[in-house]
BALOBA-1460 file (C-alpha; in Angstrom, 3 decimals):
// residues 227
<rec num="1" residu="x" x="166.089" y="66.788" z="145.242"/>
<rec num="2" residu="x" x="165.517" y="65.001" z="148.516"/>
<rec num="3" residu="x" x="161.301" y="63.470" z="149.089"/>
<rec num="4" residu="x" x="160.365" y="63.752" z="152.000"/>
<rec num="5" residu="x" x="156.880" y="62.415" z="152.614"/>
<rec num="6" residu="x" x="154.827" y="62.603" z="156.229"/>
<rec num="7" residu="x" x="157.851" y="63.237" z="158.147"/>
<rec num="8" residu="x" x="160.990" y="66.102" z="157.282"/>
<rec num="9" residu="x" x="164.662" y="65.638" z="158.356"/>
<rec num="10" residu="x" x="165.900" y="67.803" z="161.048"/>
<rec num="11" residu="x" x="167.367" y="70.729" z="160.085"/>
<rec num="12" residu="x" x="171.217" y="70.216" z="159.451"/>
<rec num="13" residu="x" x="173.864" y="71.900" z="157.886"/>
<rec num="14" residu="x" x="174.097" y="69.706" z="155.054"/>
<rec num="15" residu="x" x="170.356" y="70.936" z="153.898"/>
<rec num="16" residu="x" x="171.369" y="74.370" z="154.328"/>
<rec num="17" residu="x" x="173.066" y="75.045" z="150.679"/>
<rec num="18" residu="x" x="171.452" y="79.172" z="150.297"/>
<rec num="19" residu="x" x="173.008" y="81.653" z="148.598"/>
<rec num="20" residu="x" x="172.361" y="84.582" z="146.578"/>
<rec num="21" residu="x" x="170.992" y="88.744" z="147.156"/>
<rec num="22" residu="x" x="167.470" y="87.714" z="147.901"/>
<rec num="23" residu="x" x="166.424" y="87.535" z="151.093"/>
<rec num="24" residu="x" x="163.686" y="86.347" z="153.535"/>
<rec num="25" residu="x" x="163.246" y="88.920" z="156.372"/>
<rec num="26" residu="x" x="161.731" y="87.687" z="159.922"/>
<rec num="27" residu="x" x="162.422" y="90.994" z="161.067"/>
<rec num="28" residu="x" x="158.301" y="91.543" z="160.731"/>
<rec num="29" residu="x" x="157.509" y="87.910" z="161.840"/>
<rec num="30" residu="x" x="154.763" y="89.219" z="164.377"/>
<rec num="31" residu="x" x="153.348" y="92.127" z="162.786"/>
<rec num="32" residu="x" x="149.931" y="90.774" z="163.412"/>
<rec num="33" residu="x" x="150.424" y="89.581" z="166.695"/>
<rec num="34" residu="x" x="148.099" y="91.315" z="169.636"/>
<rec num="35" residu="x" x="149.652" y="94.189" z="171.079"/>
<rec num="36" residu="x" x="149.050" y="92.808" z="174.741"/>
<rec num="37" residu="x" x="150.320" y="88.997" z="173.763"/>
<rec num="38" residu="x" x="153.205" y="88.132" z="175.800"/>
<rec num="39" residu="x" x="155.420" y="86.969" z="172.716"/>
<rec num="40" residu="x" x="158.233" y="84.657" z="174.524"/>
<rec num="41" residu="x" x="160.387" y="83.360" z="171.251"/>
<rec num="42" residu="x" x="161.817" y="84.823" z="168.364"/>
<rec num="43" residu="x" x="161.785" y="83.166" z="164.673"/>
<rec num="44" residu="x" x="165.509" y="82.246" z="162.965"/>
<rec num="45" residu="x" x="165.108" y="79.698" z="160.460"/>
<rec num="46" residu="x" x="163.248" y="77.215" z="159.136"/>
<rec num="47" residu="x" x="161.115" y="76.071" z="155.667"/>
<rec num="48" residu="x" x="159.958" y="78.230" z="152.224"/>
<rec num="49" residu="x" x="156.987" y="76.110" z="151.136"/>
<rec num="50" residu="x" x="156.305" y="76.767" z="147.385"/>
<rec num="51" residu="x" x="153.042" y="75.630" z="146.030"/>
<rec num="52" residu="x" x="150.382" y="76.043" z="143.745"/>
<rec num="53" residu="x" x="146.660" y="74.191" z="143.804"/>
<rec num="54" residu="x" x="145.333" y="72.088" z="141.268"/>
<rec num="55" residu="x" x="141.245" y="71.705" z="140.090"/>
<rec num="56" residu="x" x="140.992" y="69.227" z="143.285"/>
<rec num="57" residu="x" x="142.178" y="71.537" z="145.637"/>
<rec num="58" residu="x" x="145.085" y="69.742" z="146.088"/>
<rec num="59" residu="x" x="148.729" y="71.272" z="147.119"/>
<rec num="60" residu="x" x="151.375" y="70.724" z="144.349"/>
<rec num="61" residu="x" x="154.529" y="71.358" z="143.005"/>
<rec num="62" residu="x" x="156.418" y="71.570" z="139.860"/>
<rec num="63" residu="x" x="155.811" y="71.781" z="136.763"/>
<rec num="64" residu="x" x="151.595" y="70.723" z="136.054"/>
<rec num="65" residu="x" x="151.583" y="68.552" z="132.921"/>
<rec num="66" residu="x" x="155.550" y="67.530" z="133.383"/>
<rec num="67" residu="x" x="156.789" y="67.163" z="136.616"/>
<rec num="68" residu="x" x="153.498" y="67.850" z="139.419"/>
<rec num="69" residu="x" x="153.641" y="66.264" z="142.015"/>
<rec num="70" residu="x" x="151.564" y="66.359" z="145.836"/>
<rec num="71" residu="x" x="152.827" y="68.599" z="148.458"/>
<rec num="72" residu="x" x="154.904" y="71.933" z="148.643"/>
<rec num="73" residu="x" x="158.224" y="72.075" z="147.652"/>
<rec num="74" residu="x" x="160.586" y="72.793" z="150.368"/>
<rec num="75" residu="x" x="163.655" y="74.676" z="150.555"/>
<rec num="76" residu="x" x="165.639" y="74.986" z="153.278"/>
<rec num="77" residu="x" x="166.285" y="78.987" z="154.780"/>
<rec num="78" residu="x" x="168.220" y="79.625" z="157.631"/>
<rec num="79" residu="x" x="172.117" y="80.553" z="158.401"/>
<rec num="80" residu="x" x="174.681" y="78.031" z="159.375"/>
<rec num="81" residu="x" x="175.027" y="79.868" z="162.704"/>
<rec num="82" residu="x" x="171.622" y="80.055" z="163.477"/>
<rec num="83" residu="x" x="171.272" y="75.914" z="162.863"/>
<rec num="84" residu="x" x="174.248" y="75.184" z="164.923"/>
<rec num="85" residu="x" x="172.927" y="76.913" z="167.654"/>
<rec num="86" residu="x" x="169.606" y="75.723" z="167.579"/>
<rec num="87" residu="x" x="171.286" y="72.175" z="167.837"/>
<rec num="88" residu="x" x="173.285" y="72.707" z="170.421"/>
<rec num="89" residu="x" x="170.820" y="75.113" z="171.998"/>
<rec num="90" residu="x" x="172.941" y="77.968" z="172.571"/>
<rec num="91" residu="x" x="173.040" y="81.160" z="173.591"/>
<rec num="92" residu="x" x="172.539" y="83.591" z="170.675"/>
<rec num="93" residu="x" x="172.850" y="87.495" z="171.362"/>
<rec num="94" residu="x" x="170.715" y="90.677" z="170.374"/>
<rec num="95" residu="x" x="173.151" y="91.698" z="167.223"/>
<rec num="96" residu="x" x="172.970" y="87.804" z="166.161"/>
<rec num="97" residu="x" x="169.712" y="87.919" z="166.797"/>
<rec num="98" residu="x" x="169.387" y="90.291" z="164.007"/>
<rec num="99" residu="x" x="171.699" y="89.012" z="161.579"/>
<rec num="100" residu="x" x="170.002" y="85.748" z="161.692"/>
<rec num="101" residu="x" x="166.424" y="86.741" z="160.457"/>
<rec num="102" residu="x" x="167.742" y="88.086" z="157.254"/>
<rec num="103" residu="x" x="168.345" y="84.706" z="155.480"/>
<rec num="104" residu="x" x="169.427" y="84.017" z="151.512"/>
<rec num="105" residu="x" x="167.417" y="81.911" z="149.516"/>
<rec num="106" residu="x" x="167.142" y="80.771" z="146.289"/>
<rec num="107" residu="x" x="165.085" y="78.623" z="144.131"/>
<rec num="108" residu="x" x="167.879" y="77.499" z="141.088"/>
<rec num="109" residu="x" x="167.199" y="73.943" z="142.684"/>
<rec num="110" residu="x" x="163.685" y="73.787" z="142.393"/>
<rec num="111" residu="x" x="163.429" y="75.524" z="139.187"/>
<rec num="112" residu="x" x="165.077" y="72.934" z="137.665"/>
<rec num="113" residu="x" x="162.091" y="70.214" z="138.013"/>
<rec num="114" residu="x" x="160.445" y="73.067" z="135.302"/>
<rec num="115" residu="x" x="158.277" y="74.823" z="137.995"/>
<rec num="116" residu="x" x="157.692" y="78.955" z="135.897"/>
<rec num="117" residu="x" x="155.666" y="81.683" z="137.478"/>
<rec num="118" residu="x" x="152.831" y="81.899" z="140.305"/>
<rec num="119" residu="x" x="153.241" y="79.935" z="143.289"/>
<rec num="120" residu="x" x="151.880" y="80.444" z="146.650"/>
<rec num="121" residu="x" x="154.221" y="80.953" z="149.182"/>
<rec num="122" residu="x" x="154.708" y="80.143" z="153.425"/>
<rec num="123" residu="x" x="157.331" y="80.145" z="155.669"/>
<rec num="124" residu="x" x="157.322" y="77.471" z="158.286"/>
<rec num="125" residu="x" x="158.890" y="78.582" z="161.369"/>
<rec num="126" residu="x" x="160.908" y="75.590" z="162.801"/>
<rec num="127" residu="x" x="163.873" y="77.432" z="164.935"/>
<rec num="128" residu="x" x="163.634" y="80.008" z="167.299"/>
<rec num="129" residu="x" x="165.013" y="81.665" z="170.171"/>
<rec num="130" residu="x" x="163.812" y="82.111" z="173.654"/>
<rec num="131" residu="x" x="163.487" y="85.781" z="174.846"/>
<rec num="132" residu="x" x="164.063" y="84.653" z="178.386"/>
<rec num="133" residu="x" x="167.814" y="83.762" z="178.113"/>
<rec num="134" residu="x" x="168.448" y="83.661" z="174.594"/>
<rec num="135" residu="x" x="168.803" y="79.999" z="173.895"/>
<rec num="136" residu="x" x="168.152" y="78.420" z="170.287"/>
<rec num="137" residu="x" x="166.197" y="75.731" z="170.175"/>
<rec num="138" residu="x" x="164.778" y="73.575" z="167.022"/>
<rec num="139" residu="x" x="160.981" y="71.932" z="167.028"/>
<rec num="140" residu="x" x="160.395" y="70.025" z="164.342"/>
<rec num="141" residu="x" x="156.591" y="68.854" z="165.508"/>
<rec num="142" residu="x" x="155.183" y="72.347" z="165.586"/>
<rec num="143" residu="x" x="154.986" y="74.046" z="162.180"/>
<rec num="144" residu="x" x="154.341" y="78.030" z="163.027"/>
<rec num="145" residu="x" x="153.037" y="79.674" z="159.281"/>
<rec num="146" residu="x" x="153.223" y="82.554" z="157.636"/>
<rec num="147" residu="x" x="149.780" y="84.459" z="155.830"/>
<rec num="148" residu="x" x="150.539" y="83.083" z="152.462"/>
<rec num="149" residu="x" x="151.476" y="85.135" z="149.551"/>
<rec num="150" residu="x" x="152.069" y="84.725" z="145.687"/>
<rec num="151" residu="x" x="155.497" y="85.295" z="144.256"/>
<rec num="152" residu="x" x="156.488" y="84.689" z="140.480"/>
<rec num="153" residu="x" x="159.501" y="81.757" z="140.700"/>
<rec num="154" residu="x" x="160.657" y="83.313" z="137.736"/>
<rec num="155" residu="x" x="161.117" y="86.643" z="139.043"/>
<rec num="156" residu="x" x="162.090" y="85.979" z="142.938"/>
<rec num="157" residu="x" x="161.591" y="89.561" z="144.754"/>
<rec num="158" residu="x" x="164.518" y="90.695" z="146.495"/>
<rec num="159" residu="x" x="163.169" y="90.026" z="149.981"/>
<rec num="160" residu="x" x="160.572" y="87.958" z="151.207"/>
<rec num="161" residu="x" x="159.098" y="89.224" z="154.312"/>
<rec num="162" residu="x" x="156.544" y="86.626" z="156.208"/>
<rec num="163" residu="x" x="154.272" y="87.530" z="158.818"/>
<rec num="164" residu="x" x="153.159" y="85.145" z="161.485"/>
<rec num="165" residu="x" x="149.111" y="84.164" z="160.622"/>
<rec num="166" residu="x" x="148.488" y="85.327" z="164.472"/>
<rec num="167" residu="x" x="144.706" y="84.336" z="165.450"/>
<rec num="168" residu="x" x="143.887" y="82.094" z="162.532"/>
<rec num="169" residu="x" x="143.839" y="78.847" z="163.811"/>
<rec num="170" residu="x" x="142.716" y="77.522" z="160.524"/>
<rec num="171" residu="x" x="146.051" y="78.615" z="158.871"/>
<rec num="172" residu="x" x="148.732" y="79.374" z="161.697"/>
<rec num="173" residu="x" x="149.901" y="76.263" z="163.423"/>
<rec num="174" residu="x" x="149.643" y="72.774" z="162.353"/>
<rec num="175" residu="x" x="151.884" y="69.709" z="164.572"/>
<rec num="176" residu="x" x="153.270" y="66.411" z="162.491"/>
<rec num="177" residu="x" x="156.377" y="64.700" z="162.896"/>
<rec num="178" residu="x" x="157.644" y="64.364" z="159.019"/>
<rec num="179" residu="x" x="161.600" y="62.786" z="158.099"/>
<rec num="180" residu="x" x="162.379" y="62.299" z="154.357"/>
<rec num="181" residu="x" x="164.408" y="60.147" z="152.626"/>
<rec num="182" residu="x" x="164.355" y="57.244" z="149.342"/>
<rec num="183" residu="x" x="163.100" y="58.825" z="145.764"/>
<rec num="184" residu="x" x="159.498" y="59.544" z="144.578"/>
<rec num="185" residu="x" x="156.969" y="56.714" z="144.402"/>
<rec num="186" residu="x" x="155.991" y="58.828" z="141.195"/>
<rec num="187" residu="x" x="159.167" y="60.641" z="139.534"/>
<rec num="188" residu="x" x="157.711" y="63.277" z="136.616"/>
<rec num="189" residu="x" x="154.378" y="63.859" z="136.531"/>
<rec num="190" residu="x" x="151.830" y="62.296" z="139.170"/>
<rec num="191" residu="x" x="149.412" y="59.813" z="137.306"/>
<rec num="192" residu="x" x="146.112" y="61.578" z="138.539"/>
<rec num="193" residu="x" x="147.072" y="64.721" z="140.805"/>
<rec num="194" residu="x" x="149.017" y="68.223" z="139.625"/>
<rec num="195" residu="x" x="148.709" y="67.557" z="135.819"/>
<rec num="196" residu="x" x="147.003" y="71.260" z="136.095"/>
<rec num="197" residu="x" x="147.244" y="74.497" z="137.799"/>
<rec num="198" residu="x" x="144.201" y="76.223" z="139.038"/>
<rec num="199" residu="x" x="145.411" y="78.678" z="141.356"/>
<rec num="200" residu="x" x="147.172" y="81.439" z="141.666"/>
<rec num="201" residu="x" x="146.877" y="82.754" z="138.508"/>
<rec num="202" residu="x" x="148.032" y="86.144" z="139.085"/>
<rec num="203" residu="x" x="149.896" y="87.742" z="141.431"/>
<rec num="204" residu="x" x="147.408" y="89.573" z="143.305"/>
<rec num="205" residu="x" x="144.634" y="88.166" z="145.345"/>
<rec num="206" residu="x" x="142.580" y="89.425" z="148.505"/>
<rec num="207" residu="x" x="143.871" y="88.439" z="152.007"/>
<rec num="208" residu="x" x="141.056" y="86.076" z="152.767"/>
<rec num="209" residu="x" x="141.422" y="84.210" z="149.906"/>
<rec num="210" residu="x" x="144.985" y="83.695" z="150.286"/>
<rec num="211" residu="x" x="144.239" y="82.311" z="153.724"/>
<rec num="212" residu="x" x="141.795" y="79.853" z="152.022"/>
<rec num="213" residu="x" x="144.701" y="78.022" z="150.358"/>
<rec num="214" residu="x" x="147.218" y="78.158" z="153.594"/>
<rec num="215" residu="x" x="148.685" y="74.780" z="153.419"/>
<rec num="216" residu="x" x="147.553" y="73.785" z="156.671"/>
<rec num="217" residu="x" x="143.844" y="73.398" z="154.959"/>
<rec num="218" residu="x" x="144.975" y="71.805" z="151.467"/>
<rec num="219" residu="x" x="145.126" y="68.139" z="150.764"/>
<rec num="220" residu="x" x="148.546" y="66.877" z="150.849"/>
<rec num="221" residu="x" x="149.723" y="69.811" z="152.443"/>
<rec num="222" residu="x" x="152.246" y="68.034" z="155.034"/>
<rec num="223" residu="x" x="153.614" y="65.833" z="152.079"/>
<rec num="224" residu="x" x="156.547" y="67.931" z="151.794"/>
<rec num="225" residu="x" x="159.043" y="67.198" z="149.147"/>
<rec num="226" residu="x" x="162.676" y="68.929" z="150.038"/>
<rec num="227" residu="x" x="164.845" y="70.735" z="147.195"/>
């Protein structure tokens, strides 16, 4: 497990450790997007924020009563390729293109702090590529999320497919320089935060209330804590 807390590391090849059948899909990124929007980057990689919300309204992770702690958890998804090229900023084509937004993840490593069942789930966008000439490129100030949804950590579904929370300010972009590194001011349970779960408690809920707890909105929602 690697804190980060205010600021994430760049995206590297040394964070990128994903394997396994299930899959995030970015294929759908911009389902809700306005049919007239001129659209000028495509999504390729970047954060699965797992989280759940405790009476305080605060973001968590792990396991309440054992092992909660502030913030989502964060595990890196995106492809070797797609990261190297983002560094470098080159050119990726149409077939990469499409082999890059259908991305293995797992969650064995955060699992293991005890974290079971309902957990709120966004992907943060962090590497794209432009339309124009089909460059990668990495941002790592502007933090493009998905609608959030509830999965079951103990059940991961096959594939994951995000969709871009187009016209909802309150919920689709948020900007904040974060880099990680050290060990947790708290390790195990937080003194006074996460020692209970409030939300989600099942895994179905109503669109607009899923957008209430987009991370963007919750307390401690940019202390991200890497896995």
């Amino acid at each position: 497990m690697q804190p980060s807390i205010g600021v994430i590391p760049i995206l590297s090849v040394a964070l990128l450790a994903v394997t396994g059948c299930a899959n995030v899909s970015l294929l759908h990124y911009y389902a809700r997007a306005d049919p007239t929007a001129q659209i000028d980057i495509d999504p390729i990689g970047g954060y699965m924020l797992l989280y759940w919300v405790d009476s305080r309204g605060t973001a968590c992770h792990g396991a309440p009563g054992l092992s909660g702690q502030p913030g989502p958890a964060v595990i890196t998804v995106a492809r070797p390729a797609a990261i190297q090229a983002a560094i470098g900023g080159a050119s990726i084509t149409s077939a990469e293109l499409a082999a890059y937004q259908i991305i293995p993840y797992t969650v064995s490593d955060y699992t293991k702090s005890g974290a079971t069942g309902y957990h709120f789930f966004q992907f943060d966008n962090l590497l794209w590529r432009l339309r124009s000439n089909g460059h990668a490129l990495r941002d790592t100030a502007d933090h493009h999320y998905s609608v959030p949804q509830v999965i079951d950590v103990d059940r991961r579904p096959t594939t994951l497919t995000p969709v871009y929370a187009w016209g909802r300010p309150d919920c689709d972009l948020s900007q904040f320089l974060v880099a990680g590194g050290g060990v947790l001011v708290e390790p195990g349970q937080h003194p006074t935060q996460c020692r209970a779960k409030a939300v989600p408690s099942s895994g179905t809920m109503a669109e607009d209330l899923l957008l209430s707890y987009c991370v963007k909105r919750l307390p401690q929602g940019t202390r991200y804590q890497t896995y």
